[in-house]
C-alpha positions in Angstrom: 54.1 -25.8 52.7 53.6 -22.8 50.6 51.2 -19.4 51.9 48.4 -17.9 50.5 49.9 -15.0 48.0 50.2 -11.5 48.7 48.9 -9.6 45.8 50.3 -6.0 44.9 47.4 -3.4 44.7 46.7 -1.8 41.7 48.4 0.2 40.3 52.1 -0.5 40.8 55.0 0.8 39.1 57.0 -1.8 36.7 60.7 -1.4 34.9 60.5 -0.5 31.3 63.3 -2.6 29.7 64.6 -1.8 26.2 62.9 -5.1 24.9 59.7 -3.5 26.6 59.9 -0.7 25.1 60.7 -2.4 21.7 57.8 -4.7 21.9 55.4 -2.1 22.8 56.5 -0.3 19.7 56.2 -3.5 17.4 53.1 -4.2 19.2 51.2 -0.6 19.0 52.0 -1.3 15.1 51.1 -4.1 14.4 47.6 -3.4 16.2 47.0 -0.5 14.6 47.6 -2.1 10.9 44.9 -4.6 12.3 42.6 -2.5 13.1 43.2 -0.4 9.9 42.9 -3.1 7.7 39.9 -4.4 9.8 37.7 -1.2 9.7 38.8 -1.2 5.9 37.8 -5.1 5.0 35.7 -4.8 2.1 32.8 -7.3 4.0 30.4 -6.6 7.4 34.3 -6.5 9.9 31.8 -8.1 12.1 31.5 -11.7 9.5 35.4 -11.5 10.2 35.1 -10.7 14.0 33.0 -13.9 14.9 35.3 -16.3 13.3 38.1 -15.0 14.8 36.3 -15.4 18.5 35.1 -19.2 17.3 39.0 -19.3 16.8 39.9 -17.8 20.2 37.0 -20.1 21.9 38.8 -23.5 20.7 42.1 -21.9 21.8 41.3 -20.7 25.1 39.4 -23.9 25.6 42.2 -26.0 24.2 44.5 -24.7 26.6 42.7 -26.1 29.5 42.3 -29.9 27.5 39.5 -29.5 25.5 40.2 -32.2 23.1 38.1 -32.1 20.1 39.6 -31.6 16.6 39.8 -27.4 15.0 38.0 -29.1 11.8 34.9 -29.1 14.0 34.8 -25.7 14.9 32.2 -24.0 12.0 30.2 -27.4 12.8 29.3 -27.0 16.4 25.8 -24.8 15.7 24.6 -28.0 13.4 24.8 -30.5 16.3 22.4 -32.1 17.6 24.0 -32.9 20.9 27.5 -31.9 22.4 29.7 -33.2 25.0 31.2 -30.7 27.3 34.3 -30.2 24.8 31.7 -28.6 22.6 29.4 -26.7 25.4 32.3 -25.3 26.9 33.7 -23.2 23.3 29.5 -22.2 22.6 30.0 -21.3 26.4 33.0 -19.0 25.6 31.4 -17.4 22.5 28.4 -16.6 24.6 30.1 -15.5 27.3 31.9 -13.1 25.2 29.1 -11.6 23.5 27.7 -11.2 26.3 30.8 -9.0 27.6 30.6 -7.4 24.8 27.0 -6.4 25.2 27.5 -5.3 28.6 30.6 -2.8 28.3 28.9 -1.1 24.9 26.1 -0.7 27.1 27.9 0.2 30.5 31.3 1.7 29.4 33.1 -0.3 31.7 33.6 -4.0 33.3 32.0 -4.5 36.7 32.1 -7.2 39.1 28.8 -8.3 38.4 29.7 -8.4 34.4 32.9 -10.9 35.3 30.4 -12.9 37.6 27.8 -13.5 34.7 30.7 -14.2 32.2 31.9 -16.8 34.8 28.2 -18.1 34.9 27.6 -18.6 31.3 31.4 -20.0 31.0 30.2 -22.6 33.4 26.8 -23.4 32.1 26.1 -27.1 31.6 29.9 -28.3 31.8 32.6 -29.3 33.9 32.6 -26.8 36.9 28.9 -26.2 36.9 28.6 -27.6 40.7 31.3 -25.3 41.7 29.4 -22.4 42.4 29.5 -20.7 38.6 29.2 -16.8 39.0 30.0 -16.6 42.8 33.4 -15.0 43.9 35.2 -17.9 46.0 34.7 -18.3 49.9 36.9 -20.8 50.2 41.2 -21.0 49.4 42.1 -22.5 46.2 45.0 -23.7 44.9 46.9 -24.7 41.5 48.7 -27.9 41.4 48.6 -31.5 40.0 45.1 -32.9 40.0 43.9 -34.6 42.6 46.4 -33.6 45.0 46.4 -31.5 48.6 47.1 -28.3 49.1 50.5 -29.5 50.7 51.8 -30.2 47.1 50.4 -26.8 45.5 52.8 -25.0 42.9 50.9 -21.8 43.7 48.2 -21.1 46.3 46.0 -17.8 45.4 45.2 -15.1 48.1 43.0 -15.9 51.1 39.4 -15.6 50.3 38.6 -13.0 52.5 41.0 -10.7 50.5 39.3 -11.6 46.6 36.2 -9.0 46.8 38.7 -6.5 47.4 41.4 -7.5 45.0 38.6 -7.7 42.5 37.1 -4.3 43.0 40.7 -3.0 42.9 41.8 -4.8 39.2 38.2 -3.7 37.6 39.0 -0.3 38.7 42.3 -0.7 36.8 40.7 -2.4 33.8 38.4 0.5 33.3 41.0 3.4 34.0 44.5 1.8 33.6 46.3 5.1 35.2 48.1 6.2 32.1 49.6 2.7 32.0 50.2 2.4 27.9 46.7 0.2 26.9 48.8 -3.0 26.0 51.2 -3.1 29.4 47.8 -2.2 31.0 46.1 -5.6 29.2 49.2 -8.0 30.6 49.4 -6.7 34.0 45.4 -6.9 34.7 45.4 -10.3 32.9 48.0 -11.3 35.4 46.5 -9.7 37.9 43.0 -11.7 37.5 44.7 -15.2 37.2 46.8 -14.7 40.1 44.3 -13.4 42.2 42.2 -16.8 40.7 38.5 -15.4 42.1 36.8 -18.7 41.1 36.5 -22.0 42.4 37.0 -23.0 38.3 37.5 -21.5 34.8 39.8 -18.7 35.7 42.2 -19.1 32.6 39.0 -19.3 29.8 37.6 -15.8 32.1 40.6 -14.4 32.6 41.6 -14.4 28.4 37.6 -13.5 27.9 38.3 -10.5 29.1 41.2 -9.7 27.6 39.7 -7.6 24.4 37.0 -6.5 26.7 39.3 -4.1 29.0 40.7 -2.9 25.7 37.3 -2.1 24.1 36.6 -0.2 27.4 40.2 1.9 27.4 40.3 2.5 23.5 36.3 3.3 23.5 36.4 0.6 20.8 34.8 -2.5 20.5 36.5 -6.0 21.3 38.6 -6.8 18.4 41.9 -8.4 20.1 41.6 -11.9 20.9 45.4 -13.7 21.7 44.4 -17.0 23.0 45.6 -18.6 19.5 49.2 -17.2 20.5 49.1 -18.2 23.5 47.8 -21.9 23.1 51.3 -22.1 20.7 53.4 -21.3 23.5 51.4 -22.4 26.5 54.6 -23.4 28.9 55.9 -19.7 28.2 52.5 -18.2 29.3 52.1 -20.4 32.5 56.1 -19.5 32.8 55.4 -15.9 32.8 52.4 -15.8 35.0 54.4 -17.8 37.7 57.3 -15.1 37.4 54.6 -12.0 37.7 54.4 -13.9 41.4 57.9 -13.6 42.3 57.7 -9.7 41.1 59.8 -10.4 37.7 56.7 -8.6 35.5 59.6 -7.3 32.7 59.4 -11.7 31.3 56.4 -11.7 31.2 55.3 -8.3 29.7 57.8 -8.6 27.1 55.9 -12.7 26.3 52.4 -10.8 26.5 53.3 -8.0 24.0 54.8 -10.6 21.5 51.8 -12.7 21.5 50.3 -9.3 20.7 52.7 -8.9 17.8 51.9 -12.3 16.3 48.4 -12.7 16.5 48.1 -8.9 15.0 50.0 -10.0 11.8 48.4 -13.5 11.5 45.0 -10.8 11.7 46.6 -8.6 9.4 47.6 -11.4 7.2 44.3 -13.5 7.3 42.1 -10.1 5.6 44.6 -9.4 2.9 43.8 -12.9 1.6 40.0 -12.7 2.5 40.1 -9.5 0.3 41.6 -11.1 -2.5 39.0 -14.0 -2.0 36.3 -11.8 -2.2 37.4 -10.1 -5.5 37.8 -14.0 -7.1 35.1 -15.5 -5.7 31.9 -12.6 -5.6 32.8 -12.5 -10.0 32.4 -16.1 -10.1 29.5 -16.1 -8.3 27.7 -12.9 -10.0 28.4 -14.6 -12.8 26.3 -17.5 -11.6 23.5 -16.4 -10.1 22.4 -13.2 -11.8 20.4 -11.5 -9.5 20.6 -10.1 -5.8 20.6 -13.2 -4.4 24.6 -13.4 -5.6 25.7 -10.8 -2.9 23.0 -12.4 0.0 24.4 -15.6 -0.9 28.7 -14.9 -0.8 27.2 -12.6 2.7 25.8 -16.3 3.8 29.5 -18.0 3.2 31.3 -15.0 5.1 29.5 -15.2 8.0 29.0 -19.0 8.7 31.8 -20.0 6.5 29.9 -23.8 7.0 26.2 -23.2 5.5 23.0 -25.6 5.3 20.5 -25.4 2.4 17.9 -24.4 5.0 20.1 -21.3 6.0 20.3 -20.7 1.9 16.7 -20.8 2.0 16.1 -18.8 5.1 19.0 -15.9 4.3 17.5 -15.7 0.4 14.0 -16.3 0.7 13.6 -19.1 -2.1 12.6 -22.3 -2.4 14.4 -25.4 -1.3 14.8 -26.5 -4.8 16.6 -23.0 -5.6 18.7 -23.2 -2.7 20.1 -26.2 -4.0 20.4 -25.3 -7.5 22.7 -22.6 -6.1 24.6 -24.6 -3.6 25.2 -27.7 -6.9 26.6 -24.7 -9.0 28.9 -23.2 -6.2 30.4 -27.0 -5.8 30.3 -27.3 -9.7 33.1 -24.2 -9.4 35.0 -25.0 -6.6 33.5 -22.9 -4.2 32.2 -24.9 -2.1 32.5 -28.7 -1.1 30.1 -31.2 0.7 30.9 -31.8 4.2 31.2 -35.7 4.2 28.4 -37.4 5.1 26.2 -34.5 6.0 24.2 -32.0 4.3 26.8 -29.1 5.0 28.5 -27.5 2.5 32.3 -25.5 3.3 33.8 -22.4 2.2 36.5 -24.3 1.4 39.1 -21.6 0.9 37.8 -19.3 3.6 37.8 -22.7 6.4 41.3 -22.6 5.3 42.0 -19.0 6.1 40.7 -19.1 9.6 41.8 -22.4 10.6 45.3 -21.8 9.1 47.9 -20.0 10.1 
């Protein structure tokens, strides 16, 4: 039978391979014309930002067997009840503000800031009766469900060691010893879901606070959110994590940094064509409604991308009858389309940016 692991304390010293090296390069690029183009984005960045972490919720979420379809994703707020497939992504979004909150607040991630995440990750769903927000007392393991410990493919350190191990990797997260800010990301990421601290949810936690540590090393805010890339290639991820374990980091690092690459330039990508967007649609729409209302309106679409005539109303400040006037003659043009059977109207073109590719 398999042992408890031994973690490494943090920080350790790791072989910079020439793909390393090459990756990190590609990868400190590819960021930075992100965040560039980000902090350029003719629109609030922040409109963009929180449909990119809905994104990142179904991902992270999907890649523990969350099961309902990506079309639902700008629908959740207008439901009326939701299973736990749908509590658990509201779960991660507010988990992540939260986090977000917290470090703008603090300057750094804390032990009691991972606990609360892990409380609000575990609100109302699956997991909630395994003590949500209290560091485990007891040994887990990872293996087929329903099966002993005896036929574990991994077994995490021994309880009494996780307080430690903890207060060890958040020291890391908020400092990362000169470790270049990406590496630093993959190693504590690796770190947390080895050291597996909870009784559940470590994977969702463990990619929550991915773009927190690098808010907190950049003195930025949280703008990097992989879980997309790594739902795509989810048996390289879990292949990587399980090689960190045997002390092969250099596979992993070099799978961590790519997903890095990628999701950049699908970022990078995705606000080129929201820019254009803008341009096309915001003369359409001036040219529609001829008043201020045009701009508070198109701000409406950006930042809900799914909208309700009561939002229209509310966001405007006009009558129901208006509100609808306005939504008929965005339809009339193409902008946006009824959600069937429901009085929801898309941002047809923009749905197709962020659920795209």
């Amino acid at each position: 039978m398999k042992t408890p692991h031994k973690c490494n304390i943090l920080p350790f010293s790791i072989e910079y391979t020439e793909n390393i090296i090459r990756l990190l390069y590609e990868a400190s690029v590819q960021y930075g014309e992100y965040k560039g183009k980000l902090n350029s984005l003719g629109i609030d960045k922040h409109y963009f930002l929180m449909s990119v972490i809905k994104k990142d919720s179904y991902k992270s979420t999907q890649i523990e067997g969350t099961t309902i379809s990506q079309s639902e994703l700008f629908t959740i707020e207008y439901k009326k009840e939701v299973n736990d497939d749908y509590k658990e992504i509201v779960n991660y979004i507010d988990a992540l503000k939260y986090g977000t909150n917290k470090v703008k607040k603090d300057g750094k991630i804390s032990i009691e800031l991972v606990n609360k995440m892990h409380k609000i990750l575990l609100s109302s769903v699956r997991g909630k009766n395994k003590k949500p927000g209290q560091i485990r007392q007891i040994q887990n393991w990872i293996g087929p469900t329903g099966q002993t410990i005896e036929l574990a493919s991994f077994i995490p350190p021994v309880p009494e060691e996780v307080l430690d191990l903890m207060s060890n990797l958040t020291e890391y997260m908020n400092t990362s010893y000169n470790v270049p800010d990406l590496i630093a990301l993959a190693i504590a990421h690796a770190q947390f879901e080895t050291i597996h601290p909870y009784h559940d949810g470590n994977g969702r936690l463990g990619r929550a606070l991915i773009p927190l540590q690098l808010a907190v090393i950049s003195n930025d805010e949280p703008i990097l959110f992989v879980s997309e890339v790594i739902e795509q290639y989810k048996p390289s991820y879990i292949r990587g994590l399980n090689n960190t374990r045997k002390g092969n980091y250099s596979s992993y690092i070099e799978f961590f940094l790519q997903c890095v690459v990628d999701q950049c330039y699908s970022y990078s990508r995705k606000i080129e064509m929201i820019n254009i967007l803008k341009t096309k649609d915001m003369e359409v729409i001036f040219s529609i409604i001829k008043n201020e209302n045009a701009l508070k309106i198109y701000k409406l679409l950006l930042e809900k991308v799914v909208i309700s005539s009561n939002q229209v109303v509310e966001s405007l400040d006009v009558s129901i009858q208006t509100a609808r006037v306005y939504i008929n003659n965005l339809i009339d043009v193409g902008i946006l389309k009824k959600v069937s059977n429901e009085h929801r109207y898309v941002y047809t073109e923009l749905y197709n940016i962020f659920i795209g590719n």
